[in-house]
N, C-alpha and C positions, 0 to 999 in steps of 0.2 A: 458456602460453596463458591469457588472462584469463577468468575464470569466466562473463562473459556468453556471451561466445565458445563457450564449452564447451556452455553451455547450449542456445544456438543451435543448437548441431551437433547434441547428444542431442536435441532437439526434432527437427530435422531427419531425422534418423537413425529415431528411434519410428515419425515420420507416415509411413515410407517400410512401415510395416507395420502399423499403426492408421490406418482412416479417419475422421476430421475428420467428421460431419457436425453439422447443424445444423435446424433451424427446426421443424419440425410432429412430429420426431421426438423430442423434448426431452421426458424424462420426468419423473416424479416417486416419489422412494420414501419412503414415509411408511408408517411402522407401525402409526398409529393412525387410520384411517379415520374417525373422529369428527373427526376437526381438519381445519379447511380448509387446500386443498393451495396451494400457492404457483401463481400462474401467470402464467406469460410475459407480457405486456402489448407488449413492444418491443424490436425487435432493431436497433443499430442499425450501419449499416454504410457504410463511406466509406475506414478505414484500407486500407492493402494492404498492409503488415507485421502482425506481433504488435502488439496492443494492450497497453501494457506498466501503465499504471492508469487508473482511472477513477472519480471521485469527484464526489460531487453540492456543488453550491454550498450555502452555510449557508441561505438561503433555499426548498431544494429546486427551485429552479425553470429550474436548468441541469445539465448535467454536463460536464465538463470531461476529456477524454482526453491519455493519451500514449503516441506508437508508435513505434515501428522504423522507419518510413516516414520519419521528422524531422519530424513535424507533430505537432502540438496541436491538435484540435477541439473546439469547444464546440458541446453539444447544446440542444434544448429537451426537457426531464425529460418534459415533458408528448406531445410530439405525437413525440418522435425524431427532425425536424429540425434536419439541422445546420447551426447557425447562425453559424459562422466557422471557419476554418483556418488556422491562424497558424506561418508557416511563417519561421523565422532560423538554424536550429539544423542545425550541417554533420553531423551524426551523429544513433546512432539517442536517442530520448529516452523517458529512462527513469522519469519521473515530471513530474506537473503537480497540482498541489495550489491554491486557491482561500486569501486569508487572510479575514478574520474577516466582513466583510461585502458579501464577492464583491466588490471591486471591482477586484483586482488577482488575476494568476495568477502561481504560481513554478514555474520546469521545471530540470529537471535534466538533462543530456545525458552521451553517450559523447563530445562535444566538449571535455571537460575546462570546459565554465563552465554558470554558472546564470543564469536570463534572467528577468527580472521585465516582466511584461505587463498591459497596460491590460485587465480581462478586458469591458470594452465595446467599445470599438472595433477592438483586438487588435492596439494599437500595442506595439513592444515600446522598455519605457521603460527597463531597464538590462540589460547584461550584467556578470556576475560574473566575474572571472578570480581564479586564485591554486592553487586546485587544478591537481596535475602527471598525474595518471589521472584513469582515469571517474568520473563525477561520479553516484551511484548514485538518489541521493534528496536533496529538498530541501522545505525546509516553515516556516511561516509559525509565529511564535508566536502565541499567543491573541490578544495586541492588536494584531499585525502591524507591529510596530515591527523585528522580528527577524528573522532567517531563520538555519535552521542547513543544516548539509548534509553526506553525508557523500560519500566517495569511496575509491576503489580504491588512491588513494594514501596512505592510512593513518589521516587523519584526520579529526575533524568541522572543520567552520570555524564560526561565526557574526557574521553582515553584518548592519551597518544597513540595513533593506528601503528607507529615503529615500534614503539617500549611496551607496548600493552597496559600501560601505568595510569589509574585513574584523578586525572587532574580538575575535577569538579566533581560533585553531589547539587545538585539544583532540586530545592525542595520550593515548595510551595501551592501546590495542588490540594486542595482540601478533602479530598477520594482518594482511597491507596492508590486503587488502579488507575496509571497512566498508559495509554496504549499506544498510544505514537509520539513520535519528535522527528524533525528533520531541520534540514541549514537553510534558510537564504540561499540565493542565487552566488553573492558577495561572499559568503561564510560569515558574516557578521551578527546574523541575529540564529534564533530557533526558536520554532515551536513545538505545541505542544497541547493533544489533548487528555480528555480523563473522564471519568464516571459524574466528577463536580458538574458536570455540563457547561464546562469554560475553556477557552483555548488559549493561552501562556504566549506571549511573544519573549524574549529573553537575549540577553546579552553573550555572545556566544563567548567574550572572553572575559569577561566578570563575574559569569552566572548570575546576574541581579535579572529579576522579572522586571521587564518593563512596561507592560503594557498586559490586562487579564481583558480578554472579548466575552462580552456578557451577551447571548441573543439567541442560543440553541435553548430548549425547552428539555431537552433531553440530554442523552449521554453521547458526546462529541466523540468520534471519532479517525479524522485525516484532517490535515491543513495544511497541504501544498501552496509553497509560495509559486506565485507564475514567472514566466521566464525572466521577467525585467526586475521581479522583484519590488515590483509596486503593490502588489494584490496578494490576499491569501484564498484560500477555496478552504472551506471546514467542510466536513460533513457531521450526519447525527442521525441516533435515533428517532428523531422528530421529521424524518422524511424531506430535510430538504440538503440543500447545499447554501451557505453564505457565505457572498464577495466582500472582503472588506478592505480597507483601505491601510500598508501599511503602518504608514508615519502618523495619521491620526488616529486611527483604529475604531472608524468610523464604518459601519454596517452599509454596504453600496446597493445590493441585492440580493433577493433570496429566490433560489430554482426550488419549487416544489413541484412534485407529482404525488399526489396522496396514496395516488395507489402501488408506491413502491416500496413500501414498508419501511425500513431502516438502510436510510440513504449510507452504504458502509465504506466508500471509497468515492476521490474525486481528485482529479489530475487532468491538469492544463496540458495541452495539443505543444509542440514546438515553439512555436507560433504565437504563443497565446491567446489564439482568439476564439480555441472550443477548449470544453473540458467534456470529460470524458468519464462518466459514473457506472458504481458498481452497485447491487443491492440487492436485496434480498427474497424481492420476486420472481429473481430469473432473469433479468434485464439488465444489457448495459444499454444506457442514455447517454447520449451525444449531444449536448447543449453549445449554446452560440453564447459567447460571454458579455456579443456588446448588444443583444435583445434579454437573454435569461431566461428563451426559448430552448424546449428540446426538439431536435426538428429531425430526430432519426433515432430508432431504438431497436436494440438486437436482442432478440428473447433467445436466451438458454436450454430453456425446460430444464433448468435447475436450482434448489431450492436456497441457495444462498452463491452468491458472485462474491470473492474476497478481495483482488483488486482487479483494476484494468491500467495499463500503458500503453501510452504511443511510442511509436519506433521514434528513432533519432529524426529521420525524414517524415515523419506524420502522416505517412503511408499507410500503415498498420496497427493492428491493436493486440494486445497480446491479455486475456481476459486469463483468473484464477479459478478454478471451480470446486465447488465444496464435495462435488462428485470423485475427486484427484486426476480429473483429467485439465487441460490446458489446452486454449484453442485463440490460433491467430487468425483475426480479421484483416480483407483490405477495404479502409474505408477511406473513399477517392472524396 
């Protein structure tokens, strides 16, 4: 059975004894009462599947979703209307990413292809084929020249985002399932996790693996480079988050909280001095990168969180929920 599938089902399975709820009931647990507490500003709601991510445009002034439903929505950041639904995609879709100056969106689907979209008008300008399973994650390089992606079938690909034309296979993973890839700050590297419980650094123009990060216990899932491009952030089923070190790819830190099950998203602040976790008890964690302290946490009351982002300004958070709703924090 394929790991989404799996998931699906344990989701399914949980809520049949955990209740879902949401809106006025949304708490906050903060240890240090001096600090201001994060608060809810917008919930927004239209999917009727799982919300699978959800990311702000580089300009802040949309967001862009993907769900279980087959659609892609784009919101307004500001008021929570949503202001297109872009619907081509036979299966559920598993990620919708923005490239560098919102003008275009990439999605990734359990249809085995990836779709490039006018993100104005929500014309959809190519469809990707070549991948033979799900197609997990796909994502813009920094100058949006590129796109890489990974999938269920074992490997990364990376396509010209003009030609739709697949100009690498990056194989090396020793688990079919690969679930994420993303670029360097620079565009120069990518990673990359998988079921192997290893995270890929790799040569974004040779496709040669340079570097396999040995340190999760479990099956890795995110590894956002931070803003400078010195540090990656992985996460894993082994409940934590680990800092490492690009160029040496040396292990710097590990954020664990035991009681948050399968640490399943993690993304650096602006800034880079917090990151920002999703997971699967209903909590996003706000951690400080230079203690490895989580020093502020926003409980959901729901049973799986798929990602979380900060806005451009590092103002806000824009969280995913397995419920298909979406809800933006302001966290000062």
């Amino acid at each position: 059975m394929k790991k989404l599938c799996f998931l699906f089902l344990l989701c399914s399975f949980v809520a049949m004894f955990t209740a879902c709820e949401d809106g006025e009931d949304d708490s906050v647990n903060n240890g240090n009462t001096n600090q201001h507490q994060p608060i809810c500003l917008l919930t927004l709601e239209g999917h009727t599947a799982e919300c699978n991510s959800a990311f702000y445009s580089p300009d802040g002034s949309r967001i862009v979703s993907a769900s279980s439903d087959k659609s892609i929505r784009i919101w307004d950041a500001n008021s929570g209307q949503c202001w297109n639904v872009l619907t081509a995609h036979d299966s559920y879709v598993a990620s919708a990413n923005y490239n560098f100056n919102g003008t275009r969106i990439v999605s990734a689907s359990w249809d085995e292809t990836i779709k490039i979209w006018d993100a104005n008008t929500g014309e959809c300008l190519k469809t990707l084929t070549g991948h033979t399973d799900y197609v997990n994650w796909a994502d813009f390089s920094p100058d949006g020249s590129r796109i890489v992606s990974a999938s269920d079938d074992g490997t990364l690909k990376i396509w010209n985002a003009n030609t739709g034309a697949c100009l690498k296979t990056l194989t090396g993973h020793t688990h079919e399932w690969v679930l994420w890839a993303g670029y360097s700050p620079d565009g120069k590297l990518i990673t990359s996790t998988s079921w192997d419980k290893t995270v890929k650094i790799w040569d974004a123009n040779t496709g040669q693996c340079i570097r396999t990060l040995y340190g999760h216990n479990n099956y890795t899932e995110t590894a956002y480079f931070s803003p400078d491009g010195k540090y990656i952030a992985s996460t894993g089923w082994d409940n934590s988050i680990k800092i490492w070190d690009v160029n040496s790819g040396q292990l710097l830190q590990t954020f664990s909280d035991w009681e948050c099950w399968t640490m399943r998203f993690a993304k650096f602040s602006p800034n880079g001095k917090l990151i920002a976790s999703a997971s699967d008890d209903g909590y996003v964690r706000i951690w400080s990168v230079d203690s490895g302290k989580c020093f502020r946490t926003i409980e959901q009351f729901c049973d799986f969180i798929w990602t979380v982002d900060f806005s451009p300004d590092g103002n806000h958070i824009v969280v995913a929920l397995d419920n298909g709703k979406i809800k933006v924090w302001k966290v000062n």
